[in-house]
C-alpha positions as CSV (number, residue, x, y, z in Angstrom):
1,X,18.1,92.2,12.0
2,X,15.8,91.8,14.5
3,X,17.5,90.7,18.0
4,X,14.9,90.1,20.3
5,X,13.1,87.9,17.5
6,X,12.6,84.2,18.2
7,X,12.5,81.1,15.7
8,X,11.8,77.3,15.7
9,X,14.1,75.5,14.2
10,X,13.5,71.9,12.5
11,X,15.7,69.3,10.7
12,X,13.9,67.9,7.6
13,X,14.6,65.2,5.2
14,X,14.3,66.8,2.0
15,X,14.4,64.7,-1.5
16,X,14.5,64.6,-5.4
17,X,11.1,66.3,-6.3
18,X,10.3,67.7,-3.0
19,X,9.2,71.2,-3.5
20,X,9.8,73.6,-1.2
21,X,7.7,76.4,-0.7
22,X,9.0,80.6,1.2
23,X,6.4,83.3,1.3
24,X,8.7,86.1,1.5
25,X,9.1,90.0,0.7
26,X,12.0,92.3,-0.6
27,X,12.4,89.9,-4.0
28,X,10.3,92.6,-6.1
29,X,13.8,94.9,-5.5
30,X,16.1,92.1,-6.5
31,X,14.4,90.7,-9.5
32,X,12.8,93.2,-12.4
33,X,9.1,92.8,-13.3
34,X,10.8,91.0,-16.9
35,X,13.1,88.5,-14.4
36,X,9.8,87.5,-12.4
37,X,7.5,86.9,-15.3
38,X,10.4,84.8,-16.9
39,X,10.8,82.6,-13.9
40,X,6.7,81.9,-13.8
41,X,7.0,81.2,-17.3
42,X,9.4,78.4,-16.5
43,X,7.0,77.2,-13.8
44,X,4.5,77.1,-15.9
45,X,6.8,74.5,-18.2
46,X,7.2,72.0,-15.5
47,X,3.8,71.6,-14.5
48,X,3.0,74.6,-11.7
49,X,0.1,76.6,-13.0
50,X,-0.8,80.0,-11.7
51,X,-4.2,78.6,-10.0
52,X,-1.8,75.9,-7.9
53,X,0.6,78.7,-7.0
54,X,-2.5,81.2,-6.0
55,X,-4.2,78.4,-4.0
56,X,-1.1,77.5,-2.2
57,X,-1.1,81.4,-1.4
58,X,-4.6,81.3,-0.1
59,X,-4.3,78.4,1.8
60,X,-1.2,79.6,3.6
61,X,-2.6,83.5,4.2
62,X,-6.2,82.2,5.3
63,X,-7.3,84.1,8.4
64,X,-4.0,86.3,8.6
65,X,-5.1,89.6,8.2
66,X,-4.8,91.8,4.6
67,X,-1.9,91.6,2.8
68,X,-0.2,95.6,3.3
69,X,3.2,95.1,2.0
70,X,4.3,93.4,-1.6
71,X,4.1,89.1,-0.9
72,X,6.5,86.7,-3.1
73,X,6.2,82.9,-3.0
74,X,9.4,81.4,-3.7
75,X,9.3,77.9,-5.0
76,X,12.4,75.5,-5.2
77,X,12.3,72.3,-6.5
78,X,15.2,69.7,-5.2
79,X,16.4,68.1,-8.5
């Protein structure tokens, strides 16, 4: 998509429990408004509260400049 664009790339060990946070864009036209409140809801049921997902967001965005496009945190727990 972008060829000039340059990445690090790391090796982690990941395990059962780990959580694994993407701040991402573009997941407002895959997923309906009814999808993403669904999916908080199930957050919500195994212990990740909306003030733990918006401090994770603030802590992450802090000093970046103002948000001007649509921001999703995608959370994946390994199971």
């Amino acid at each position: 998509m972008f060829p000039n664009s340059l990445f690090d790339e790391e090796v982690i060990q990941i395990n059962k429990g780990d959580r694994i946070f993407f701040f991402t864009d573009g997941l407002d036209i895959v997923f309906d408004e009814e999808k993403i409140i669904n999916e908080v809801t199930k957050l919500q049921n195994i212990g990740i509260t909306k003030e733990y997902l918006y401090n994770c967001f603030i802590d992450k965005t802090l000093g970046v400049n103002v948000l001007v496009d649509d921001s999703t945190l995608l959370i994946v727990e390994i199971l």
